[in-house]
VMD Tcl script that draws the C-alpha trace (Angstrom):
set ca {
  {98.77 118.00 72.18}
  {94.99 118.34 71.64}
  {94.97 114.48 71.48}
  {96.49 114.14 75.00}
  {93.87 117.15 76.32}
  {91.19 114.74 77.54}
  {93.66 113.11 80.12}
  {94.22 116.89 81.26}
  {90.60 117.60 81.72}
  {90.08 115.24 83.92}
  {93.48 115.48 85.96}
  {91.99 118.99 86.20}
  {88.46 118.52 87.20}
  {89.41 115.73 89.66}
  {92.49 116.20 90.91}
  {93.14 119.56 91.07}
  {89.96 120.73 91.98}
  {89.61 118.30 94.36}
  {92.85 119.26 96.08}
  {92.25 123.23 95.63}
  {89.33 122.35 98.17}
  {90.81 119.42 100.36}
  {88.08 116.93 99.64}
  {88.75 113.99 97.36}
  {84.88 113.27 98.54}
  {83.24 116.44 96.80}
  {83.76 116.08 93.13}
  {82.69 113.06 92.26}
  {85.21 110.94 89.80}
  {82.40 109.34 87.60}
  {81.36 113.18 86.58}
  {85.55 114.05 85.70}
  {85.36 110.92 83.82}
  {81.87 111.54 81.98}
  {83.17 115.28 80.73}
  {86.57 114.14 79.58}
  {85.23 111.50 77.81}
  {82.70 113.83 76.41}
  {85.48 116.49 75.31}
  {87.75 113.27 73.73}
  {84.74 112.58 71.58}
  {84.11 115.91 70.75}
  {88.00 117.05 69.77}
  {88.38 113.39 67.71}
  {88.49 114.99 64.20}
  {88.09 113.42 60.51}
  {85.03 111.41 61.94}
  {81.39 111.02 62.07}
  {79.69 111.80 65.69}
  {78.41 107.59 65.33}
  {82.28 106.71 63.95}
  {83.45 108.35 67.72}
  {81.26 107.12 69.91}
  {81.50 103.54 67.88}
  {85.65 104.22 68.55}
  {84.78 105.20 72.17}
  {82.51 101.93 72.62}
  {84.97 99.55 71.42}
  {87.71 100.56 73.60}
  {85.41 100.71 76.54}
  {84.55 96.91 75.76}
  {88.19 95.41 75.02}
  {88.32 91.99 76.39}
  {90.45 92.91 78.77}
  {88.00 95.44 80.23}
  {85.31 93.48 80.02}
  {87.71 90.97 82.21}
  {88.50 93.07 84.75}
  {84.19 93.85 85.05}
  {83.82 90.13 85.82}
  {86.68 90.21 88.47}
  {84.59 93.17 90.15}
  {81.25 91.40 89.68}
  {82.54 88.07 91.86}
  {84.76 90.02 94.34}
  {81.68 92.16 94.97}
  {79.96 88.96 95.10}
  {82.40 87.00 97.60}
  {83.27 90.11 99.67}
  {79.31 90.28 100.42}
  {79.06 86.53 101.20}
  {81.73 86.34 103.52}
  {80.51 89.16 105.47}
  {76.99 87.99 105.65}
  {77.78 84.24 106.70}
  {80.75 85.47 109.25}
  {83.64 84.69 107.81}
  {84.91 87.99 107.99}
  {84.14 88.36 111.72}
  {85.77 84.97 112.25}
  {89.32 85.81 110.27}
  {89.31 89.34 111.78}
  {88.83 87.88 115.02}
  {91.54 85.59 114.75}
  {94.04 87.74 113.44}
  {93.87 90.14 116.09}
  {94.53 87.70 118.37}
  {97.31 86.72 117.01}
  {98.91 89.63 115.94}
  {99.76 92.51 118.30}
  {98.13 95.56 117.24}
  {101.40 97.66 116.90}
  {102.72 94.88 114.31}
  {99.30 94.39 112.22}
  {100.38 97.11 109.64}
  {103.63 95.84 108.56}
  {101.97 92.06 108.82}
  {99.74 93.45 105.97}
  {102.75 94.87 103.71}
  {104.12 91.65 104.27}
  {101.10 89.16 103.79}
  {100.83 91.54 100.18}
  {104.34 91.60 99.14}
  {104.32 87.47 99.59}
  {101.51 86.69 98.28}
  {102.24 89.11 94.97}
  {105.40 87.46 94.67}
  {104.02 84.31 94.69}
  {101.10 84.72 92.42}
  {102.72 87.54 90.30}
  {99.13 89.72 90.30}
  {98.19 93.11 91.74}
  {95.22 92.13 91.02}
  {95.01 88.54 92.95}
  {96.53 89.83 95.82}
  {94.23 93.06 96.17}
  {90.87 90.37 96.02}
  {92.52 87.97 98.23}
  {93.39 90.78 101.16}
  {92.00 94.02 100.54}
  {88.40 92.35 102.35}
  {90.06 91.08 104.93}
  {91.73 93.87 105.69}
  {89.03 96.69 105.45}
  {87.20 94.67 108.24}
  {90.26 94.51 110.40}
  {90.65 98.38 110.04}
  {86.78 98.74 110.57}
  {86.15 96.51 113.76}
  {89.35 97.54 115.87}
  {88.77 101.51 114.71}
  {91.42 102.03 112.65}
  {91.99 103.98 109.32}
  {90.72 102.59 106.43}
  {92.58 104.53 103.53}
  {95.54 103.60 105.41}
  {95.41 99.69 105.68}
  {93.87 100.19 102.24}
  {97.04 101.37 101.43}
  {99.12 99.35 102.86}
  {97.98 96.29 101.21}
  {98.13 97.94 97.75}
  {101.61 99.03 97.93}
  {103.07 95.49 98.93}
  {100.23 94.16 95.88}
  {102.66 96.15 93.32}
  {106.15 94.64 94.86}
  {105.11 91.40 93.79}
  {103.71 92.84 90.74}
  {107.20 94.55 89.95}
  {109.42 91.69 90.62}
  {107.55 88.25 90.49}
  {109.00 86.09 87.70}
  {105.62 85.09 86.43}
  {103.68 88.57 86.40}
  {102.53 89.93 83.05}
  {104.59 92.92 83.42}
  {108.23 90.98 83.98}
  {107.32 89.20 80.80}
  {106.47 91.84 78.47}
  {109.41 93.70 80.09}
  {112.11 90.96 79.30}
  {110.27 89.84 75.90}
  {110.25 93.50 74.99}
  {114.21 94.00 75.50}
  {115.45 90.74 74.93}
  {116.70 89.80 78.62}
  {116.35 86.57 80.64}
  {114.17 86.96 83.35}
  {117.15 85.93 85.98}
  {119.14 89.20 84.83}
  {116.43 91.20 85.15}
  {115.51 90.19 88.57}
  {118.85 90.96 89.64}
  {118.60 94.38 88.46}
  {115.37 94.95 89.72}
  {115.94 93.51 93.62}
  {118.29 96.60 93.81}
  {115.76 98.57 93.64}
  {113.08 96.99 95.20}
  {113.86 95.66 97.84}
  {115.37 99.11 99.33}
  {111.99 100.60 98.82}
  {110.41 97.78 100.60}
  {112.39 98.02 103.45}
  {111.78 101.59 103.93}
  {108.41 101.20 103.78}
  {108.27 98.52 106.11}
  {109.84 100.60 108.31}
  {107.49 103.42 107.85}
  {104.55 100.97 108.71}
  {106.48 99.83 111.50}
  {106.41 103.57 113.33}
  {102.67 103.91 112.09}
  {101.97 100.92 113.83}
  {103.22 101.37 117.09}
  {101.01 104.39 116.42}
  {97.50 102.92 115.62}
  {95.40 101.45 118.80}
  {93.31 98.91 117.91}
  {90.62 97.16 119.96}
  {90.30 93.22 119.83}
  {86.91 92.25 119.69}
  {85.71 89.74 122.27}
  {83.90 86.71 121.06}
  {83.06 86.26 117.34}
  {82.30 83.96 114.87}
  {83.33 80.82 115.01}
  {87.11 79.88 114.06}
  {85.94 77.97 111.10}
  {84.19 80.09 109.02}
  {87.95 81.70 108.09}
  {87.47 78.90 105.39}
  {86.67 80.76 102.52}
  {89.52 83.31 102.91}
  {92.08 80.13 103.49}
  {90.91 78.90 100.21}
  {90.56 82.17 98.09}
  {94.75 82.27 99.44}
  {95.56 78.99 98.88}
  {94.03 78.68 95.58}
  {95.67 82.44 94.41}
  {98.84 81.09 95.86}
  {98.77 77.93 93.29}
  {98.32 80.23 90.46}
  {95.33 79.66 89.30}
  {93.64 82.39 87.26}
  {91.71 84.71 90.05}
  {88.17 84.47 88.30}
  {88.64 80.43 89.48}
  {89.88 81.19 92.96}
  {86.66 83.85 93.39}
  {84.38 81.06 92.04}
  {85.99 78.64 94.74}
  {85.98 81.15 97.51}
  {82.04 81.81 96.51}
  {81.23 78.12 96.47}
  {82.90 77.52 99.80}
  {81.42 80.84 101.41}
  {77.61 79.33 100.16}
  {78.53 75.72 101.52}
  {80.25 77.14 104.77}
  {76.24 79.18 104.87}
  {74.06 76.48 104.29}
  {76.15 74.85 107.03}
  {75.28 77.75 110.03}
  {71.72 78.02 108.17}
  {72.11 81.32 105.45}
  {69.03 79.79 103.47}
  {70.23 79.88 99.37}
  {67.54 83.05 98.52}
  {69.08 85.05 101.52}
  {72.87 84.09 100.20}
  {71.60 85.13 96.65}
  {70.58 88.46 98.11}
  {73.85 89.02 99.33}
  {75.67 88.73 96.61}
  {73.34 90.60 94.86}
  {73.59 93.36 96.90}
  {77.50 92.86 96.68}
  {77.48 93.01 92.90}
  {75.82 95.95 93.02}
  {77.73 97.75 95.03}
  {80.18 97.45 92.21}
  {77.99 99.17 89.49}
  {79.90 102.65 90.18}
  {83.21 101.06 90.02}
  {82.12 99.50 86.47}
  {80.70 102.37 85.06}
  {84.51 104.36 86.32}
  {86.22 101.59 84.63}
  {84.51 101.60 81.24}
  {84.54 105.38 81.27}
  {88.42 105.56 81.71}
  {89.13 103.02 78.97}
  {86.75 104.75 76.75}
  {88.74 108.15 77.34}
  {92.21 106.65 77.61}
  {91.12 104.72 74.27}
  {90.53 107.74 72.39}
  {93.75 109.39 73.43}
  {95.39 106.15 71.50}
  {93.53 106.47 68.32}
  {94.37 109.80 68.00}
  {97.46 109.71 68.45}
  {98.33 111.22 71.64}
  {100.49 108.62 72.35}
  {102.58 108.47 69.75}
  {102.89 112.52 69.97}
  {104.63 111.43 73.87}
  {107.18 109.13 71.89}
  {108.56 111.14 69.39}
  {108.92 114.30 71.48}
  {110.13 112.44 74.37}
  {112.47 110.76 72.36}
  {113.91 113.70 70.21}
  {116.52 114.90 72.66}
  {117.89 112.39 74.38}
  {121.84 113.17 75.77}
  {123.94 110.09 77.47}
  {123.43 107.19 79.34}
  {121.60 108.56 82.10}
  {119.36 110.98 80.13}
  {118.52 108.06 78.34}
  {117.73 106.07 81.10}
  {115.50 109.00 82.51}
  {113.97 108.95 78.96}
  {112.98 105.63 79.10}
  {111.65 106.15 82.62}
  {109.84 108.81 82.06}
  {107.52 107.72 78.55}
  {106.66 104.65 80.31}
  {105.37 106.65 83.24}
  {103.29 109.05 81.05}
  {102.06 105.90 78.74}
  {101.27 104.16 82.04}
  {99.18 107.55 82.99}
  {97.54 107.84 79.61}
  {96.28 103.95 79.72}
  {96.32 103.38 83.09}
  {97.39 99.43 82.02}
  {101.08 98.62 82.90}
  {101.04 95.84 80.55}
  {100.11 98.19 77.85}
  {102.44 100.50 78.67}
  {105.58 98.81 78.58}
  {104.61 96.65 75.58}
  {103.57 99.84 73.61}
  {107.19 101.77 74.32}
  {109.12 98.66 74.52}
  {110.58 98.78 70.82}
  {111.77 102.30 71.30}
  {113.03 102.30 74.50}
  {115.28 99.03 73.02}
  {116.37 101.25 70.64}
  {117.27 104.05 72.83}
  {118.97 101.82 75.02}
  {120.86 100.33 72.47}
  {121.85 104.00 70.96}
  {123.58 105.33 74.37}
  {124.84 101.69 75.63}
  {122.00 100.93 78.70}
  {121.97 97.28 79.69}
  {118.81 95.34 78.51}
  {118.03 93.94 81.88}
  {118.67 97.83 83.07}
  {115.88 99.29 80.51}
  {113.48 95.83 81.08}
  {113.75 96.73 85.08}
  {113.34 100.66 84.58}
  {110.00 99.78 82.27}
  {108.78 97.54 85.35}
  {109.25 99.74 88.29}
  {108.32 102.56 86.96}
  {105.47 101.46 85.30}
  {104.34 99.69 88.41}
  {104.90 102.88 90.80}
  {102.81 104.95 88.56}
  {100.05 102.09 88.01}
  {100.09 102.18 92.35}
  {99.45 105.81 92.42}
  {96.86 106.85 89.51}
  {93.57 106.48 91.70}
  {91.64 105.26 88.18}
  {94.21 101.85 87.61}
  {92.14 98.93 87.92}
  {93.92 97.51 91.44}
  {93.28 101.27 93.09}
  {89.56 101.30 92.14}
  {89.19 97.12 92.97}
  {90.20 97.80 96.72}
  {88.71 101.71 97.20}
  {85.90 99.69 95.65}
  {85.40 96.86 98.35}
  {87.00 99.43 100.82}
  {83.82 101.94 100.01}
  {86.24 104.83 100.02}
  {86.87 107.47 97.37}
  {89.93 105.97 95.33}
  {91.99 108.86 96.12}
  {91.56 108.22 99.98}
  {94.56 106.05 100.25}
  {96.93 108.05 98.05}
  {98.60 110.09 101.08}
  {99.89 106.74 102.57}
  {101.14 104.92 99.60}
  {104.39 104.91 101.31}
  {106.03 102.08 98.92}
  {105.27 103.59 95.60}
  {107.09 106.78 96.70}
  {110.19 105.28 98.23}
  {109.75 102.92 94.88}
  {110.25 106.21 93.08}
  {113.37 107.34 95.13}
  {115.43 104.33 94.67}
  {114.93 104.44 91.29}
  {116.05 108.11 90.73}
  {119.19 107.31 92.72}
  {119.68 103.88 90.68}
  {119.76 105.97 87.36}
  {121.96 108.64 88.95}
  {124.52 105.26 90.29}
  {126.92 105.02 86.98}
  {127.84 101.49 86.21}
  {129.28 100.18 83.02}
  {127.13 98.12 80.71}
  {128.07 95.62 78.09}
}
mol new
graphics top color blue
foreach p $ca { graphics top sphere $p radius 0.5 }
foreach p [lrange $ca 0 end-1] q [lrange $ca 1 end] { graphics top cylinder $p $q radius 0.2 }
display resetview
């Protein structure tokens, strides 16, 4: 328990304190991370003070951290760009002409949920729309948090189901499942949840007024945002499609005459705009780190595990340790890979379908990854967005009714094989 207290001191400091005064804005999340990073070091026991903050270091610079710092370094880059040379103005322009304003919401879930599908990354699809979208909020007065929102939640349903995102592989490899069965299972449940928040955008839309902009930037300068899609659409790996959006962005400038120092000072200034999102990022895998090493996480599995009681309470099981892992490493990758051998196991003790326990690890790994405001897609979009990352929580509509349809799938007795 004392290994998993870290993650509870800064639940405490941020969250609760931050609801207790109805400001996400006045405790800053870079000072909850600092002093439960601080206390994990501190509590780690049968170590040197260097041999903890050496343990703390190296799972603050995993490669895969250290990956996700390079996708905030070019988004912060290209997002800057594209505002500076117009290509922002020009696609919000256009798309508010084309859309009506009532339908521009749901347009968004939709434009996310595609484009996740197709490229199978949270990730991809947050640094291919969230831009786009903050400017369409900011220019016709709308709310941020909530088209923020909006394009996150349809980011995770592609996320969830696509047949080439990280998660449906370690999901199937983990349990043994072909990825065809698995879809099936998961559509069920996803595609409910979709619906209803669809239809939740729908009513929000009709409720938002938004006022189209006369003039703009030229049509043509929507270049870089047409490539940064096409390119994520063709699966190629999102540091690439950045690079290409940058490179079109400084062609597109040197074009309407953005001379190369002032385009380098943009993205400067766009990179470092990014430096508190970084130093979040590194924090929270430092912390979350420590948890691992001492064990906090297995602690959650054997507990979790120890009274388990028919199909459905091991389906809830399963459910729930993937949620808490999820919470504890904020990765849903990690997550499902780490309680994937168990959660075969338990599944195989009380007779739950592998494509049942490979789409329970998914969704509900994915709904909880969608509503932590420290996973790597929430603080990537609050990031460009400049919001607090707990500004869009209250309108993540689609993680919630993700949530729901799940609870009533495990409740739904079918027979397994």
């Amino acid at each position: 328990m004392l290994a998993l207290s870290p993650a509870i001191v800064f639940l405490a400091l941020y969250v609760a304190v931050s609801l207790a005064i109805g400001d996400f804005y006045v405790m800053p999340i870079t000072v909850a991370l600092a002093a439960s990073s601080v206390w994990a070091v501190v509590i780690c026991r049968g170590h040197s003070l260097s041999e903890r903050i050496e343990t703390f270091s190296r799972e603050a610079g995993h490669a895969n951290i250290l990956y996700m710092v390079w996708i905030f370094v070019l988004a912060g880059a290209f997002a800057a760009l594209a505002k500076g040379i117009g290509a922002i103005d020009a696609t919000v322009c256009l798309t508010l002409h084309i859309f009506p304003p009532e339908f521009l919401l749901p347009a968004i879930f939709a434009a996310a949920c595609f484009i996740s599908l197709s490229i199978g990354t949270s990730v991809g699809t947050v640094v291919a729309l969230v831009p786009l979208v903050v400017e369409l909020a900011g220019t016709g007065g709308g709310n941020v948090p909530l088209y923020v929102a909006t394009a996150l939640g349809g980011a995770f349903f592609g996320d969830n189901l696509s047949f080439i995102s990280d998660t449906t592989i370690a999901a199937t490899r983990t349990q043994g499942c072909s990825m065809a069965d698995k879809f099936r299972a998961n559509v069920l449940i996803v595609l409910p949840a979709a619906l209803i928040a669809l239809v939740l955008y729908m009513v929000l839309g009709r409720q938002t007024m938004l006022s189209v902009p006369d003039g703009g930037a030229p049509w043509w300068l929507v270049t870089p945002y047409l490539v940064i899609i096409s390119t994520a659409l063709s699966g190629i790996n999102v540091t690439i499609v950045l690079i290409c959006g940058i490179a079109t962005a400084l062609v597109l400038g040197a074009a309407t005459g953005v001379a190369p120092l002032e385009a380098c000072r943009m993205m400067g200034e766009g990179i470092d705009s990014m430096g508190q999102l970084i130093i979040i990022t590194l924090l929270a895998a430092g912390m979350l780190g420590m948890i691992k090493a001492m064990g906090g996480i297995d602690y959650l599995l054997r507990h979790m595990t120890a009274r388990v009681r028919g199909t459905r309470g091991a389906q809830c099981c399963i459910a729930a340790i993937v949620s808490i892992v999820n919470l504890c490493t904020a990765n849903n990758t990690v997550a499902i890979i780490t309680v994937g051998s168990i959660s075969r196991d338990i599944a195989s003790r009380y007779g739950v379908a592998p494509k049942k326990v490979a789409s329970l690890l998914d969704t509900c790994s994915c709904i909880v990854q969608c509503l932590i405001p420290y996973g790597a897609q929430t603080l990537l979009a609050t990031g460009l967005a400049g919001i607090s990352p707990a500004a869009p929580w209250p309108y993540l509509y689609y993680p919630w009714a993700l949530a729901l349809t799940v609870t009533v799938s495990i409740l739904i007795k079918r027979k397994s094989r």
